[in-house]
N, C-alpha and C positions, 0 to 999 in steps of 0.2 A: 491601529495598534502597531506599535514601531515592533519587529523583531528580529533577532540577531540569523546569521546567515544558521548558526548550531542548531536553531529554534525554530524557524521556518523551514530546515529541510527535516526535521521532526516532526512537525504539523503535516508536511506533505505528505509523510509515510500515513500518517493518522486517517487524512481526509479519504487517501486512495482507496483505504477500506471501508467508506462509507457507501452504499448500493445506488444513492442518488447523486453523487459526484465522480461515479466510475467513466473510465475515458474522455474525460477535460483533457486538456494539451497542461504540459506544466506551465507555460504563461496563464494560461484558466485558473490553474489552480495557488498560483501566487495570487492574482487576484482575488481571490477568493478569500486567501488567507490574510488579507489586508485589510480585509474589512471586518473581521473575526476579532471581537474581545472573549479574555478568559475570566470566570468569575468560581469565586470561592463558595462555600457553604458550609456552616457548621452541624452538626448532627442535628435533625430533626428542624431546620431550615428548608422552607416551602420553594420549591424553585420554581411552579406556576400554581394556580387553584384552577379549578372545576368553573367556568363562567368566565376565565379573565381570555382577554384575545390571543387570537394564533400570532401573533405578533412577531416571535422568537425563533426560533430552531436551535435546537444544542446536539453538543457531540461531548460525553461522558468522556474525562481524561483521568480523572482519580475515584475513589472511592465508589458509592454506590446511590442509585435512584429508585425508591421505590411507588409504583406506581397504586394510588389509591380509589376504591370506589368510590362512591356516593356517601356510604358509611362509614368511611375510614380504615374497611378491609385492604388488607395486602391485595392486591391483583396480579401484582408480577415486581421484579425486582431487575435492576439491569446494571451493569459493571462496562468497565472500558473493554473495548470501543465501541458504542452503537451509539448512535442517531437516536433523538427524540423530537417529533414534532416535524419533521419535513415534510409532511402531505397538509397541515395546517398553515405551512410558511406559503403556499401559493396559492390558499384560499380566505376565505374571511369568517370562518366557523370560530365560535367561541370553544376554549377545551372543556372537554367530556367528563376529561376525570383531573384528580390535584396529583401531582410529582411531589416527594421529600426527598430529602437529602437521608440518608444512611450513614452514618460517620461522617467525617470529614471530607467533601465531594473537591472535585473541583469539573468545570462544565468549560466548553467553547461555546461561546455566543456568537451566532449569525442572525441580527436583522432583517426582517423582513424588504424593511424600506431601500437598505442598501442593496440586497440580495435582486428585489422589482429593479435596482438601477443599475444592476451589473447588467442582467439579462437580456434587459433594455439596452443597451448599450452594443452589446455581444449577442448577433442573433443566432450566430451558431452554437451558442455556450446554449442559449435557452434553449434551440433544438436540443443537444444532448440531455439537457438537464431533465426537461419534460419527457423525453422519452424515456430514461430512468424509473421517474416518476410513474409511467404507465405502465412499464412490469416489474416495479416494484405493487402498487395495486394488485393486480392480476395475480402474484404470487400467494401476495394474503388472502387476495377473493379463494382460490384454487384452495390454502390450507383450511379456510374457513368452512368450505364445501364438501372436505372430505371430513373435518371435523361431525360438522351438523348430519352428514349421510352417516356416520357412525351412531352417532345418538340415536338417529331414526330406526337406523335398525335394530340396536338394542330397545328403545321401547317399542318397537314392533313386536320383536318377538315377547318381549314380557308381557305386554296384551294380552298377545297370545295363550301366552300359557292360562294366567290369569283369566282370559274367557274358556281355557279347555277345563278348568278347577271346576268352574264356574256350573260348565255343564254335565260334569260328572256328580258335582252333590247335587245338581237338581236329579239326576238319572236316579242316582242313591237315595234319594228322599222318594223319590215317588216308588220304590219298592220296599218304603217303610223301613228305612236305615237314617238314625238321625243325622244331619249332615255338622251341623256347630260341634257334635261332639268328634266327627269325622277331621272337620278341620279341625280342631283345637289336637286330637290327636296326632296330625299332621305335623304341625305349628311344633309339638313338645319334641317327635320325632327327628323334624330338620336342626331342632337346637341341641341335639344331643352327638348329629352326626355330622357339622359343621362348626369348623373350627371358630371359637369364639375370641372377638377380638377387642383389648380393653383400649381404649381412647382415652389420653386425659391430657387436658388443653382447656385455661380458665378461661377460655373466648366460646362461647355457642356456635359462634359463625365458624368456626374451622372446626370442631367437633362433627355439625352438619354436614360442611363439605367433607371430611373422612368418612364420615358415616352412608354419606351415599355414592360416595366413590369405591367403599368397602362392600356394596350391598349384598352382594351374594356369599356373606360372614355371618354369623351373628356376632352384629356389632352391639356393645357397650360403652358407655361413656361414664366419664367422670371430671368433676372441675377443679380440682387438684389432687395431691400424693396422697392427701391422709385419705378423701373419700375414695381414693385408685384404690386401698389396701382392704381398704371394709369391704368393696363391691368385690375384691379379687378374692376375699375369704367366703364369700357366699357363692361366687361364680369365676372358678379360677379360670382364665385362661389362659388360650392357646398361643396369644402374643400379645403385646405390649408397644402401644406407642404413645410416645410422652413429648411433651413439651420441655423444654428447661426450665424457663422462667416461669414460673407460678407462684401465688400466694400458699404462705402455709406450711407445705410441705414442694420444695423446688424437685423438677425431673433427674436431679444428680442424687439426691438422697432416697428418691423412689426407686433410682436404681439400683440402690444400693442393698435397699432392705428387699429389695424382692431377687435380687440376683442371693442374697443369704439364705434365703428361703428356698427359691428354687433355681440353681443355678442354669438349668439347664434351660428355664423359660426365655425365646429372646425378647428382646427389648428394642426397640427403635426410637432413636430421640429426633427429635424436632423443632426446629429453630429457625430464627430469619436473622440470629445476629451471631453465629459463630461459625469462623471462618474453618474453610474446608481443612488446611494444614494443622489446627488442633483438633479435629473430630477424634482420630485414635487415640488419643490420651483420655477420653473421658471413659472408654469401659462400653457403649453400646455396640450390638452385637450388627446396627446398621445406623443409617443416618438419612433422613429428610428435610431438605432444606426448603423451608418456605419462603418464597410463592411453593406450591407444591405442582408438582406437573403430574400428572396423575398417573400417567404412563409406568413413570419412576415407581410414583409408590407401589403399585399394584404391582411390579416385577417385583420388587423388594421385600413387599408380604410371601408374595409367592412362594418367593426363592426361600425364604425362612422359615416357614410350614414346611414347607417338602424337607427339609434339612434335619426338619424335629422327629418328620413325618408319620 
């Protein structure tokens, strides 16, 4: 790829920030960048699938990539500048999951074939390269580690509880206290003194994952505005998070009519296609952008319970 002296010390800036080409010499990273084409994408253009070869490596220069399950769910969304694919460029695994383009994308493409023939050629490039490589891994293994020992201990302890229920309405039953009536009075109790939170998102699969990222809520759901309004008349509550796009009734008119109603309810909208710099012009009293990171939302609820409190 021929490119002007403006252009290639632009890509240099770009590369530097990549974790797997940090401390190349800049003759490493000219070449590097020589063997580098850039390719376009229009909105909703597959830039690899689930099954095709690690063949590639890209570095995100414009717009957006989002990355898909098995299903077709969002799993994460990524913007300039990060790397995609550079732990598959020096192996032979087919990919996991499919990439889309998000509006109008634009990608840098590095080859695999050339990339084996730089390496090969430069064996001090490939020491640096690979060692990269190795704590780059090691970083993801470490977050991944402290992710899953999170998880563990949260359902550790809800076992827990869950086995101490367990043995107090057995305790309770054998002194001739009914215990279903015991739980069910429990059940009615926690709904009454935990804040109830309405969900509405025409997809199942992110309804779910709110629902059990909310768990310690009574959560409710709903698959668009009009049925948001029916379930919030029989069970109003204590916050609101909406989708925008929906059939029927969209998250901009649901905010509307319920912000009429009760202004003071807040509201949190949810989207994976509006950009950060129009969020305050729409009127929500917060904002989640999906991929959802869950960290996020859970401060976000928080913060806006305690606020109503």
């Amino acid at each position: 790829m021929a490119t002007t002296p403006n252009r290639s010390g632009s890509l240099l800036k770009i590369l530097k920030r990549i974790p797997v080409f940090k401390r190349l010499s800049p003759t490493q990273m000219q070449k590097l960048i020589s063997l580098c084409a850039s390719r376009k994408l229009a909105d909703g253009d597959m830039l690899f699938e689930r099954g095709d070869a690690s063949d590639e490596m890209f570095v995100i220069l414009g717009g957006a990539i989002s990355l898909l399950r098995e299903d077709g769910l969002e799993m994460a969304r990524f913007e300039p500048v990060v790397s995609l694919g550079e732990l598959g460029i020096v192996g032979d695994r087919p990919r996991r999951i499919s990439a889309r383009s998000v509006g109008n994308s634009t990608v840098l493409v590095l080859a695999r074939k050339n990339f084996d023939r730089l390496l090969s050629d430069d064996m001090k490039m490939a020491v640096t390269v690979y060692r990269n490589l190795v704590l780059l891994v090691s970083e993801r293994i470490d977050e991944d580690n402290v992710r899953a020992l999170e998880h563990e201990e949260v359902c550790s302890r809800a076992k827990r509880l869950e086995r101490e229920l367990e043995l107090t309405l057995e305790a309770m039953s054998k002194q001739g206290i009914d215990s279903d009536e015991v739980r069910a009075g429990v059940e009615a109790h926690l709904r009454s003194v935990l804040p109830t939170i309405l969900i509405v998102d025409d997809e199942k699969e992110i309804c779910s994952f709110l629902s059990r990222a909310l768990a310690e809520y009574d959560v409710i759901t709903a698959k668009d505005g009009v049925s948001a309004l029916e379930l919030a008349g029989k069970r109003p509550p204590n916050l609101v998070i909406t989708d925008i796009n929906m059939p029927n009734m969209d998250g901009l008119e649901l905010l509307a009519k319920l912000k009429h109603d009760q202004p003071e309810l807040p509201v949190i909208g949810l989207s994976g296609y509006v950009k950060e710099d129009a969020v305050d012009g729409l009127g929500f009293d917060g904002f989640v952008f999906k991929p959802m990171r869950v960290a996020q939302l859970r401060s976000t609820v928080k913060a806006h319970l305690e606020k109503t409190g």
